[in-house]
N, C-alpha and C positions, 0 to 999 in steps of 0.2 A: 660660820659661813655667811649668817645674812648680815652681821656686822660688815664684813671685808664688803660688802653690796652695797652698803648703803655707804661707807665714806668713799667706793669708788664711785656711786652716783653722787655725793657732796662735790665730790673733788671734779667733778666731769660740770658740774653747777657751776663754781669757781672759776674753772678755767674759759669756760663760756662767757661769764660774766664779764671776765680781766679782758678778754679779747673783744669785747664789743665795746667795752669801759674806753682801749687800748686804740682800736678804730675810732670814736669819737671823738678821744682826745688829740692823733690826728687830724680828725675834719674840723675841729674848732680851728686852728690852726692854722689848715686851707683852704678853707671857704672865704669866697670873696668878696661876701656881704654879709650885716648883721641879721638878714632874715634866713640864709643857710646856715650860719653858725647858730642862730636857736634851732631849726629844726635837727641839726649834727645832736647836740644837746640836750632834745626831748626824746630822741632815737638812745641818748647812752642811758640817760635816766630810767627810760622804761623797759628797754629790754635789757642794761648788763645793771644795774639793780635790781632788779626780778630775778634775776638767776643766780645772783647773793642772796639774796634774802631765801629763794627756794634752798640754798646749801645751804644755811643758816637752819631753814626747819626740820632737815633732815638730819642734822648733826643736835637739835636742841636735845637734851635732855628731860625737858617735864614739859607738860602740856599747855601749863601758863603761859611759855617762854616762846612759845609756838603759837597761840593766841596771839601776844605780841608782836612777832614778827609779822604775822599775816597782816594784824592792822596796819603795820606800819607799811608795810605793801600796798593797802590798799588807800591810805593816806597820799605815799607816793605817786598812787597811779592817779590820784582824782585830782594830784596839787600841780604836777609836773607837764601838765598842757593847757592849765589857767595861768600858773606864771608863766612860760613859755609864747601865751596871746598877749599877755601885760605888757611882755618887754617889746612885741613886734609894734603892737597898738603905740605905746609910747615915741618907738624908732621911726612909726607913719608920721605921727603929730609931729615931731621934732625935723620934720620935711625929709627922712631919710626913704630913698626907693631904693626897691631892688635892682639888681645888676642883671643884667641880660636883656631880651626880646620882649618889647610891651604888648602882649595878643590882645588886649582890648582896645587899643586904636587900628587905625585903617592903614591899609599898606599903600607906598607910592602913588602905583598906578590909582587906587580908588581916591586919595585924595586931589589929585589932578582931575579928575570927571569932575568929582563933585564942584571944585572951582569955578571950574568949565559952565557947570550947572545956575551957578548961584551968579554969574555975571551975567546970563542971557538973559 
């Protein structure tokens, strides 16, 4: 009985997993800048990896292997948003901006005042 428990909680890990895996591999996809497509990317990495690797320790057989995978868990999680800044960092240098609405400049109307301003 707690056998049938534990590979329907594997397999409920798994399918979790594939589905977010499945979702992201969408949004690489269609995202319409390289700074959406890393964050699409650091989203599959940490959460549909995490939920392999959790079916992974639930299905392991010996404790070693389990040891194992947790490190390699916790490897993933500390590598997977340092490369993730690497690739944005590099995309900034290489002159690439994001797509959409810039909120740290000034909208229309305030740049006209301030014009207005700077000629009196």
């Amino acid at each position: 009985m707690m056998d049938s428990v534990i590979y329907i909680l594997a397999g409920l890990c798994f399918a979790v997993g594939s589905i977010a895996i499945l979702i992201g591999a969408i949004g690489l996809v269609r995202m319409p800048d390289v700074f959406s497509r890393i964050h699409a990317a650091g989203m599959v990495d940490t959460a549909g990896v995490a939920f392999m690797i959790l079916g992974m320790v639930l299905l392991s057989p010996s404790w070693l292997i389990t040891v194992k995978l947790i490190l390699i868990g916790i490897f993933l999680f500390f590598t997977s948003p340092v490369s993730g800044h690497a690739i944005a960092l590099v995309a900034r240098e290489c002159g690439i901006s994001p797509l959409g609405r810039d909120l740290a400049s000034t909208s229309g109307k305030e740049k006209t005042s301030a014009k207005k301003e700077k000629s009196s």
